[in-house]
Biopython code that builds the backbone (N, CA, C, O; Angstrom):
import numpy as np
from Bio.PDB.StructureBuilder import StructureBuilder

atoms = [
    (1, "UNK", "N", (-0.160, -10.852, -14.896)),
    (1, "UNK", "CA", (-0.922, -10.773, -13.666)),
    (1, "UNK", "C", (-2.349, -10.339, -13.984)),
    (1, "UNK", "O", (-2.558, -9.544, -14.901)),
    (2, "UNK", "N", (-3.153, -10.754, -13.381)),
    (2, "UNK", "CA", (-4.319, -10.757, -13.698)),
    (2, "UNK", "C", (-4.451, -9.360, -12.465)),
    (2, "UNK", "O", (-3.758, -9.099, -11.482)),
    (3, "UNK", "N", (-5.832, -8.575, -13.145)),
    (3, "UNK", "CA", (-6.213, -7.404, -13.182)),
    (3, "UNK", "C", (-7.538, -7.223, -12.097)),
    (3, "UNK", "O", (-8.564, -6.579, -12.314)),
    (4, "UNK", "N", (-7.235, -7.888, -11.036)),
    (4, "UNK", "CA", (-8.450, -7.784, -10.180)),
    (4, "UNK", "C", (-9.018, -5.959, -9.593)),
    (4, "UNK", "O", (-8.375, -4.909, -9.575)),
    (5, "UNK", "N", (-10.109, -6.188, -9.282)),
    (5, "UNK", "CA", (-10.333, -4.351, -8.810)),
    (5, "UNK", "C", (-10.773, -5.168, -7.330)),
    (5, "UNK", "O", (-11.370, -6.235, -7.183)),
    (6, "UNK", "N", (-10.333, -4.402, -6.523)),
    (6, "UNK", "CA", (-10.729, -4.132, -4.750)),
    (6, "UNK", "C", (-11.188, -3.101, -4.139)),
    (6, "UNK", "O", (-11.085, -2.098, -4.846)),
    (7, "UNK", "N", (-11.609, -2.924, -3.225)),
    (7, "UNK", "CA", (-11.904, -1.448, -2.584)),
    (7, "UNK", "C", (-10.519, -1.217, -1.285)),
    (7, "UNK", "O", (-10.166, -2.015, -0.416)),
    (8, "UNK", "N", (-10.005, 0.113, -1.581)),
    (8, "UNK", "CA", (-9.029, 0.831, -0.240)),
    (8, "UNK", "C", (-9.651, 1.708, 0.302)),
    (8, "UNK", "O", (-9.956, 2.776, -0.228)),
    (9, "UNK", "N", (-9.940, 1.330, 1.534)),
    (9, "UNK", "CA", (-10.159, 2.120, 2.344)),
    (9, "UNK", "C", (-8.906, 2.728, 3.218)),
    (9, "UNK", "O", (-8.008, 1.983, 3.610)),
    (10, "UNK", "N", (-8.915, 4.188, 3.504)),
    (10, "UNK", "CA", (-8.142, 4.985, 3.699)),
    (10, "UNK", "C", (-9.120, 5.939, 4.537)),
    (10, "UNK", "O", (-9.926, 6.654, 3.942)),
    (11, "UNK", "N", (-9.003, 5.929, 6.322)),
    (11, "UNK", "CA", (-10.026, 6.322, 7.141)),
    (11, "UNK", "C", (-11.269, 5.698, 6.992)),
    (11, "UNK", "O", (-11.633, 4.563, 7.298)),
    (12, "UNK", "N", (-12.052, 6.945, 6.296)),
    (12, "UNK", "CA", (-13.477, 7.150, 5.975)),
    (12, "UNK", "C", (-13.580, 7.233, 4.328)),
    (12, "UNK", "O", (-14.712, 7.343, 3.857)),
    (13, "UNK", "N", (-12.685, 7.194, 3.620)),
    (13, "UNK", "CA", (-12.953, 7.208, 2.321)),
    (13, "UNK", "C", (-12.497, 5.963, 1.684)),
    (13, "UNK", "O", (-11.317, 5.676, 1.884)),
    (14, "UNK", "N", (-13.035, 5.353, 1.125)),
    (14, "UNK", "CA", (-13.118, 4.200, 0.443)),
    (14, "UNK", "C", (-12.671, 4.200, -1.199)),
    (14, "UNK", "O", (-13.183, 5.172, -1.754)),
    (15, "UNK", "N", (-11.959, 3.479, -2.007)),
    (15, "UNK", "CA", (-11.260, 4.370, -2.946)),
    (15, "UNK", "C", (-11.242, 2.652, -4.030)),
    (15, "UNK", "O", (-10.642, 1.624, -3.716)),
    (16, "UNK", "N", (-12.072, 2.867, -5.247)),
    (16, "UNK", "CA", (-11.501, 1.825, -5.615)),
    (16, "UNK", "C", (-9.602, 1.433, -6.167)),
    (16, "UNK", "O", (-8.918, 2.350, -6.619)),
    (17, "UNK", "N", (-9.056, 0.068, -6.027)),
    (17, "UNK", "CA", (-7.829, 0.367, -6.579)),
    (17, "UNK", "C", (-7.341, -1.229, -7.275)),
    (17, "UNK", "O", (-7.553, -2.190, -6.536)),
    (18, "UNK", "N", (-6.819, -1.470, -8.405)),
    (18, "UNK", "CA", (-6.468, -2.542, -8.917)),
    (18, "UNK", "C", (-5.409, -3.620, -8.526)),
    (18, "UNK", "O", (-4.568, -3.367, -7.663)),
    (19, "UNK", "N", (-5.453, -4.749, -9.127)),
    (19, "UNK", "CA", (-3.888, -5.979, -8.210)),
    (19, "UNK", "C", (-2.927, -5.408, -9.083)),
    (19, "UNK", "O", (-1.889, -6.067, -9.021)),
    (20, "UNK", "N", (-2.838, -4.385, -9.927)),
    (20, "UNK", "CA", (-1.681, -4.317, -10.705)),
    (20, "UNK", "C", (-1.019, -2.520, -9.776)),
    (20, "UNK", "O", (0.104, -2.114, -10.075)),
    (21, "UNK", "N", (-1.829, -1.771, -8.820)),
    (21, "UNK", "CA", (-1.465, -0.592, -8.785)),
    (21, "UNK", "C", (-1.476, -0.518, -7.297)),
    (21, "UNK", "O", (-2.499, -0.807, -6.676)),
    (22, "UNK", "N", (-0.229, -0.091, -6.617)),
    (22, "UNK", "CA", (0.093, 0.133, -5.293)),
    (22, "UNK", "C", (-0.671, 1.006, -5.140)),
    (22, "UNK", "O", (-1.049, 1.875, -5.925)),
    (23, "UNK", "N", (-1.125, 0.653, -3.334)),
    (23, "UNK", "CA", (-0.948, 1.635, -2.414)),
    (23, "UNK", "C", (-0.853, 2.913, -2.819)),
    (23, "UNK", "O", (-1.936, 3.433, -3.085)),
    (24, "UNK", "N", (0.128, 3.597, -2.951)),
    (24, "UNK", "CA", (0.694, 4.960, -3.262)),
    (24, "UNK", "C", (-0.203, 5.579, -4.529)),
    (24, "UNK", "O", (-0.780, 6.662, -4.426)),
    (25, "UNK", "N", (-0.244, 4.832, -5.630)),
    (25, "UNK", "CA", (-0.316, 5.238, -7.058)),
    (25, "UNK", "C", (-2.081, 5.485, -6.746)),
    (25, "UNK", "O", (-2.710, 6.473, -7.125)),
    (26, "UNK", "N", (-2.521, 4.584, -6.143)),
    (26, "UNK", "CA", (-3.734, 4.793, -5.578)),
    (26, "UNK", "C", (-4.243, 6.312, -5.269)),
    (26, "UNK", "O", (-4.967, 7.192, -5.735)),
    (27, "UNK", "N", (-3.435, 6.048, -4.241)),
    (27, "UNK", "CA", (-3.833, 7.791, -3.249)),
    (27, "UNK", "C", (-3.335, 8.684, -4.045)),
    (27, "UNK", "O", (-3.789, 9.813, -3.861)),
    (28, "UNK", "N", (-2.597, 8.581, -4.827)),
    (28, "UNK", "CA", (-2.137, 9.829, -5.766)),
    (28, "UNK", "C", (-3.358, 10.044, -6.818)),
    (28, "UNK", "O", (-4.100, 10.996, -7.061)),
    (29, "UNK", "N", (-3.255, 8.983, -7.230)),
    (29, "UNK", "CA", (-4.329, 9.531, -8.632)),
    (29, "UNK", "C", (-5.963, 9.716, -7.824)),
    (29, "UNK", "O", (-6.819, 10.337, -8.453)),
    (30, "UNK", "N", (-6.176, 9.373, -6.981)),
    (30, "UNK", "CA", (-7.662, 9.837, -6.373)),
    (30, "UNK", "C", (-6.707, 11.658, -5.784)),
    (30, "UNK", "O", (-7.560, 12.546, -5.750)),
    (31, "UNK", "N", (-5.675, 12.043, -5.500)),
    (31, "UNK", "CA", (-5.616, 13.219, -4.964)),
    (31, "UNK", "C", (-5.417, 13.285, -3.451)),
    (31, "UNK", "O", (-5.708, 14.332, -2.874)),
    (32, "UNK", "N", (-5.057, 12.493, -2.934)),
    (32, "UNK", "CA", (-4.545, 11.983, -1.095)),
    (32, "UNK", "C", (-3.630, 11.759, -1.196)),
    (32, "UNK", "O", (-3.090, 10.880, -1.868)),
    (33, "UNK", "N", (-3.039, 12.892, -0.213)),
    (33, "UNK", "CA", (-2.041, 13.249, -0.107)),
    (33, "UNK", "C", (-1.055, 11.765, 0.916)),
    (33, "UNK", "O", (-1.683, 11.498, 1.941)),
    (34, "UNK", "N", (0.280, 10.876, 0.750)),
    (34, "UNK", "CA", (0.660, 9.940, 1.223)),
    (34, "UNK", "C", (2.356, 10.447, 1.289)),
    (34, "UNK", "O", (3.127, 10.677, 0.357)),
    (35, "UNK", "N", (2.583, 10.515, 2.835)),
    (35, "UNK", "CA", (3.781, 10.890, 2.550)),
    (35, "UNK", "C", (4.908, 9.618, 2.266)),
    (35, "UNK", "O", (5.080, 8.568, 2.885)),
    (36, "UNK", "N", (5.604, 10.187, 1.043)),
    (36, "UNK", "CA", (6.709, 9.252, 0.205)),
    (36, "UNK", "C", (7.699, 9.555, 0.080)),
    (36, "UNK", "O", (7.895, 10.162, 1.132)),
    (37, "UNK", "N", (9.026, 9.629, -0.738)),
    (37, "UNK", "CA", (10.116, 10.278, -1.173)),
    (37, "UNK", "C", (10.386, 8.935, -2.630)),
    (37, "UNK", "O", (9.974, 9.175, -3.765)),
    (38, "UNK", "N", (11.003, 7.819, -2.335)),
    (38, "UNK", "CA", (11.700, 7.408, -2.961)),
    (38, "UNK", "C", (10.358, 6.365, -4.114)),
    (38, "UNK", "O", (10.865, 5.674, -4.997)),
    (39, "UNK", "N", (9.465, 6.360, -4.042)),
    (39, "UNK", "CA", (8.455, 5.017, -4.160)),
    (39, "UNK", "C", (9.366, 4.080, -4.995)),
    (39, "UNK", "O", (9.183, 3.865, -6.194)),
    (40, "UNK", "N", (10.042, 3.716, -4.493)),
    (40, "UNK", "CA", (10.553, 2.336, -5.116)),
    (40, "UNK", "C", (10.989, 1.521, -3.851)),
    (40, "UNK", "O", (12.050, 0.946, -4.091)),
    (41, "UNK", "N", (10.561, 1.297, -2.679)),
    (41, "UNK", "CA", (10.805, 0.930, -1.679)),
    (41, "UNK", "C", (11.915, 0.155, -0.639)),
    (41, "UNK", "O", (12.098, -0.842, 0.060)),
    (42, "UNK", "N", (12.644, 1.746, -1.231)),
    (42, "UNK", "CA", (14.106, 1.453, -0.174)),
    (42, "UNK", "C", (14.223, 2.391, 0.969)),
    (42, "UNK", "O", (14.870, 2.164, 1.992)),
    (43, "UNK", "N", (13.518, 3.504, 0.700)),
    (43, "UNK", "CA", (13.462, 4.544, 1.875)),
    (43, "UNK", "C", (13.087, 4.184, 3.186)),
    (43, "UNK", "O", (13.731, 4.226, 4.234)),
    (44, "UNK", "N", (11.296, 3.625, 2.813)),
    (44, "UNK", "CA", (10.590, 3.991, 3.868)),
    (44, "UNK", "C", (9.601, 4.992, 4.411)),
    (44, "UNK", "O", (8.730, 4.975, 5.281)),
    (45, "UNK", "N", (10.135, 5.970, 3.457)),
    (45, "UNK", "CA", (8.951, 6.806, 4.264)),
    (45, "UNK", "C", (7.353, 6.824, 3.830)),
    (45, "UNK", "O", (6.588, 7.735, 4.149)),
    (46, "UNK", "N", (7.032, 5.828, 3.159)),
    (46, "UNK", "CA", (5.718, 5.478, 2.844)),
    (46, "UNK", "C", (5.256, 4.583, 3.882)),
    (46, "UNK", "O", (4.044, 4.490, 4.077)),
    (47, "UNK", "N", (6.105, 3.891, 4.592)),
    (47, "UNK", "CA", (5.179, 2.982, 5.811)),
    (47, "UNK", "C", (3.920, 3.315, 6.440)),
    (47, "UNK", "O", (3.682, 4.255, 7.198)),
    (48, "UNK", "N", (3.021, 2.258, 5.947)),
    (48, "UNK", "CA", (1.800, 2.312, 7.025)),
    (48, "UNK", "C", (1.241, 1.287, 7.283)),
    (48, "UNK", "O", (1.472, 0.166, 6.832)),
    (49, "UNK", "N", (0.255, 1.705, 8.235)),
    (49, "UNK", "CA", (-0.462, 0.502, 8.983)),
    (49, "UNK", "C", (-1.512, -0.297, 8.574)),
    (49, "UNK", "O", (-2.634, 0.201, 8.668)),
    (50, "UNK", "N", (-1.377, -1.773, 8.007)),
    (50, "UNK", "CA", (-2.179, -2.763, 7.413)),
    (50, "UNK", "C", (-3.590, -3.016, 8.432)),
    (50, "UNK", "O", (-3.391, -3.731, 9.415)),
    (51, "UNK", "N", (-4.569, -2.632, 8.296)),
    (51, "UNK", "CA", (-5.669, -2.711, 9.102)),
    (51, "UNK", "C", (-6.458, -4.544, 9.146)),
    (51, "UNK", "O", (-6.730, -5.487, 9.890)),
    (52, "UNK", "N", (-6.506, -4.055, 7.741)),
    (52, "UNK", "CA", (-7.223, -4.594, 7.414)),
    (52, "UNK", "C", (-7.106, -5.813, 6.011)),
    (52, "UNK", "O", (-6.544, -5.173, 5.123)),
    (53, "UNK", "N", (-7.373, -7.134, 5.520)),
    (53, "UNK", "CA", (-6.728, -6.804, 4.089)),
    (53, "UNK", "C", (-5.273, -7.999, 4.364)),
    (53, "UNK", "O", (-4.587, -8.330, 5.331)),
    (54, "UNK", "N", (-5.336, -8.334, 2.952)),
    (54, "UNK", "CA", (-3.765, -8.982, 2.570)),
    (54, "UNK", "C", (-3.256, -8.336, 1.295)),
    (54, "UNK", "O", (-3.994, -8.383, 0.311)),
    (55, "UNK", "N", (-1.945, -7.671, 1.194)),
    (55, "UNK", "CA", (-1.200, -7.458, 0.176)),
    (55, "UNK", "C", (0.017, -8.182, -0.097)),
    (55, "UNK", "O", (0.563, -8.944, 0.701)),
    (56, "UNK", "N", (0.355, -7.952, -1.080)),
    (56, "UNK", "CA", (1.538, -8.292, -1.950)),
    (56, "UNK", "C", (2.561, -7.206, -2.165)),
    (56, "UNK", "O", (2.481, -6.334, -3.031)),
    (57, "UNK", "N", (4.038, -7.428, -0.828)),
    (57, "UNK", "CA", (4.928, -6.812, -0.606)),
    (57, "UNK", "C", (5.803, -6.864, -1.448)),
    (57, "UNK", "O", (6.556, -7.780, -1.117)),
    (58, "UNK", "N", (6.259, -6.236, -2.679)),
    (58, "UNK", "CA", (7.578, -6.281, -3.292)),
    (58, "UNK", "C", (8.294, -5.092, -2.926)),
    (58, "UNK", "O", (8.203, -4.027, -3.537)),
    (59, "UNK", "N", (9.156, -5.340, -1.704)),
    (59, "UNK", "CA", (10.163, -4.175, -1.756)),
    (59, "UNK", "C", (11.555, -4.197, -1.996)),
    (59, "UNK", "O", (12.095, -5.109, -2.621)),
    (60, "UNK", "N", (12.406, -2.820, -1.325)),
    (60, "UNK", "CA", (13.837, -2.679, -1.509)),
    (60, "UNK", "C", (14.780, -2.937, -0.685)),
    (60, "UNK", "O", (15.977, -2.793, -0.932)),
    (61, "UNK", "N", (14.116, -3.493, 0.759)),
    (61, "UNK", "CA", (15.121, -3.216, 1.497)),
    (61, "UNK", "C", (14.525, -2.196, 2.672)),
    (61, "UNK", "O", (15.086, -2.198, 3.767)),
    (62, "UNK", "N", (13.249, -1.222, 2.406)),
    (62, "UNK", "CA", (12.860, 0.221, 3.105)),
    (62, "UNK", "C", (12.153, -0.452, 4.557)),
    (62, "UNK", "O", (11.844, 0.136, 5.594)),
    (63, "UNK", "N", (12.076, -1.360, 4.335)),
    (63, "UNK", "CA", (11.086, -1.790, 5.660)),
    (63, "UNK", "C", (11.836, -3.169, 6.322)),
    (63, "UNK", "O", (12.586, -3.846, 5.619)),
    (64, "UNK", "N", (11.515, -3.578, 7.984)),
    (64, "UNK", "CA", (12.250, -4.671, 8.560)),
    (64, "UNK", "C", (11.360, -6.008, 8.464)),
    (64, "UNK", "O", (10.426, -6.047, 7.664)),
    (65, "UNK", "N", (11.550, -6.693, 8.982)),
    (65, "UNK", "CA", (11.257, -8.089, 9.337)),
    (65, "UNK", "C", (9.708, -7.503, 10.162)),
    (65, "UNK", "O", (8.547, -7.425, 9.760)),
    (66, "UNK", "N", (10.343, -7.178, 11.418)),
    (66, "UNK", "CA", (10.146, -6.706, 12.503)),
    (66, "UNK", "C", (9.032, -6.140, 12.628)),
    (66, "UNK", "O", (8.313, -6.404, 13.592)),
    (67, "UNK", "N", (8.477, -4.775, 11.170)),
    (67, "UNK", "CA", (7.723, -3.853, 10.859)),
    (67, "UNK", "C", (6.506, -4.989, 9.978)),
    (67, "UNK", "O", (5.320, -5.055, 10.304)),
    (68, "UNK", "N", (7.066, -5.712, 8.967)),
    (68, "UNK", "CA", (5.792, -6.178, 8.129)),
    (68, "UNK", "C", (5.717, -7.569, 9.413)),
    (68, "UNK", "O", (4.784, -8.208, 8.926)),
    (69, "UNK", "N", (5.999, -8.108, 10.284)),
    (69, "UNK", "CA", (5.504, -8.846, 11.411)),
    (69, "UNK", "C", (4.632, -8.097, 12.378)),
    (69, "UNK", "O", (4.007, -8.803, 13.170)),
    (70, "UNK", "N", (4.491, -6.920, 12.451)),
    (70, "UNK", "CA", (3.881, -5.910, 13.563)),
    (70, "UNK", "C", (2.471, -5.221, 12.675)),
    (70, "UNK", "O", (1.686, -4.377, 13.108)),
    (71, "UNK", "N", (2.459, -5.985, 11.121)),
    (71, "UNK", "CA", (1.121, -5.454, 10.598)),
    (71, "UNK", "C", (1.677, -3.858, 9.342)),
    (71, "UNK", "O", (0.857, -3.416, 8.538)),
    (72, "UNK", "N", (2.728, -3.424, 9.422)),
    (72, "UNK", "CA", (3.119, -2.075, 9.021)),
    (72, "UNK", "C", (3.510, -2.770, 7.583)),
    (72, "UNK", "O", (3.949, -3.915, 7.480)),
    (73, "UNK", "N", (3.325, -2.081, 6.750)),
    (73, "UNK", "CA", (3.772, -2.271, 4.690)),
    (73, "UNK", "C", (4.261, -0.706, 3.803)),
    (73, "UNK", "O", (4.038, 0.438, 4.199)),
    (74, "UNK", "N", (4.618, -0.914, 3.160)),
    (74, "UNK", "CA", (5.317, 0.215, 2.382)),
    (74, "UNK", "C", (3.883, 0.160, 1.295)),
    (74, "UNK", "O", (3.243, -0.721, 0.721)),
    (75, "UNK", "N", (3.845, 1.333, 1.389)),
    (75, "UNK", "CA", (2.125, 1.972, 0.070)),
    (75, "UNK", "C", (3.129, 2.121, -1.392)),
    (75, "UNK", "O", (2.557, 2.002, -2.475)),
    (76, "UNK", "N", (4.270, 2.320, -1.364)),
    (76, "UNK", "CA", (4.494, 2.407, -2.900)),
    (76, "UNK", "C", (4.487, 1.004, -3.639)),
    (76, "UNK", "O", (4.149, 0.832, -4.810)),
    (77, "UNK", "N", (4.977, -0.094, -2.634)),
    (77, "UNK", "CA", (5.128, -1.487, -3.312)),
    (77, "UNK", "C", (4.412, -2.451, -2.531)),
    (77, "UNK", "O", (4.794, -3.573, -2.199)),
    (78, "UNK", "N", (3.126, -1.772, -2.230)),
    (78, "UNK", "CA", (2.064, -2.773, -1.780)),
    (78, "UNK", "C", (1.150, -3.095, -2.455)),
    (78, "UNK", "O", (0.470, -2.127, -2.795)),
    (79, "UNK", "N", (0.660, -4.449, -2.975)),
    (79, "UNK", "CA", (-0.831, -4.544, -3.994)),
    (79, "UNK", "C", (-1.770, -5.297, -3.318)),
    (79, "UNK", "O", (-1.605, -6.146, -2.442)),
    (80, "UNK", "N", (-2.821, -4.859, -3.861)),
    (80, "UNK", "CA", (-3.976, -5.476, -2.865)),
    (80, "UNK", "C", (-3.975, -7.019, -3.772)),
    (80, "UNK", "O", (-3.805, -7.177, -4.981)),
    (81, "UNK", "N", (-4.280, -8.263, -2.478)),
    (81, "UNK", "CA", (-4.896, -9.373, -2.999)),
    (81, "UNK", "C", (-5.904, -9.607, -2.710)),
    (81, "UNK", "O", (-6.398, -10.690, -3.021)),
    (82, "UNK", "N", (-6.796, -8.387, -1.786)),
    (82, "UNK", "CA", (-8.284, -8.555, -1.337)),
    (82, "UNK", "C", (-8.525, -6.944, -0.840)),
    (82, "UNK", "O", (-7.636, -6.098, -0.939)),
    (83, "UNK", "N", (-9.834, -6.674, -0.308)),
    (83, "UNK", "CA", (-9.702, -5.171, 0.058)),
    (83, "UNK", "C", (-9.142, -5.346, 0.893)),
    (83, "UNK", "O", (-8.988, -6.308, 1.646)),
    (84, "UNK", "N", (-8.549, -3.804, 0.791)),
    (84, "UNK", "CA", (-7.399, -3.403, 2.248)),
    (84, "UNK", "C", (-8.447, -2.076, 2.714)),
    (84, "UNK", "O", (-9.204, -1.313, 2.115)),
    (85, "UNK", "N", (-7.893, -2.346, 4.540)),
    (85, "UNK", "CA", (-7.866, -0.751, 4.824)),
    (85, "UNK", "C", (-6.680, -0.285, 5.534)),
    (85, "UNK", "O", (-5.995, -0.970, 6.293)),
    (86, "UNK", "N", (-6.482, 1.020, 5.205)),
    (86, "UNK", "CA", (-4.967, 1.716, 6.372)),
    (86, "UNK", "C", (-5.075, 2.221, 7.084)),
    (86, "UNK", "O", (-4.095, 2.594, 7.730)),
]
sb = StructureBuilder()
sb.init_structure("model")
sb.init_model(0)
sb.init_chain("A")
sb.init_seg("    ")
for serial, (resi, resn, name, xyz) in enumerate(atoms, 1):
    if name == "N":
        sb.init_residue(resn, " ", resi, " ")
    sb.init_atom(name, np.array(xyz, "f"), 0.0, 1.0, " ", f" {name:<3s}", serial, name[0])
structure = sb.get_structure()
């Protein structure tokens, strides 16, 4: 997979982040705080709201039909294919 860089925006802070590194791994290594439990995306409790932006969903099972149709994605197994915001 090729190694693109994007910008995440998250509120007011803008954060660069790569096509190879979720959501999650993102906000962790800048130090933003994202609430998670399982990041391998069967839980769920990483769901949030796609603003902005197209990603690349590989999950477990943690999220519905229903939820990534209503705009909502899991941050541990989300990758950016353009900038996102949440």
């Amino acid at each position: 997979m090729k190694n693109d860089s994007f910008r995440l925006k998250i509120g007011t802070t803008y954060l660069e982040i790569t096509s190879t590194e979720s959501i999650l791994e993102c906000a962790i290594r800048n130090s933003i705080e994202m609430k998670h439990y399982c990041a391998n995306g069967f839980c769920g409790a990483c769901k949030i709201k796609l603003i902005n932006g197209k990603v690349k969903l590989d999950h477990n099972g943690g999220i519905s039909r229903a939820n990534i149709a209503d705009g909502y994605t899991l941050a541990c197994c989300s990758f950016p294919l353009s900038d996102i915001e949440i």
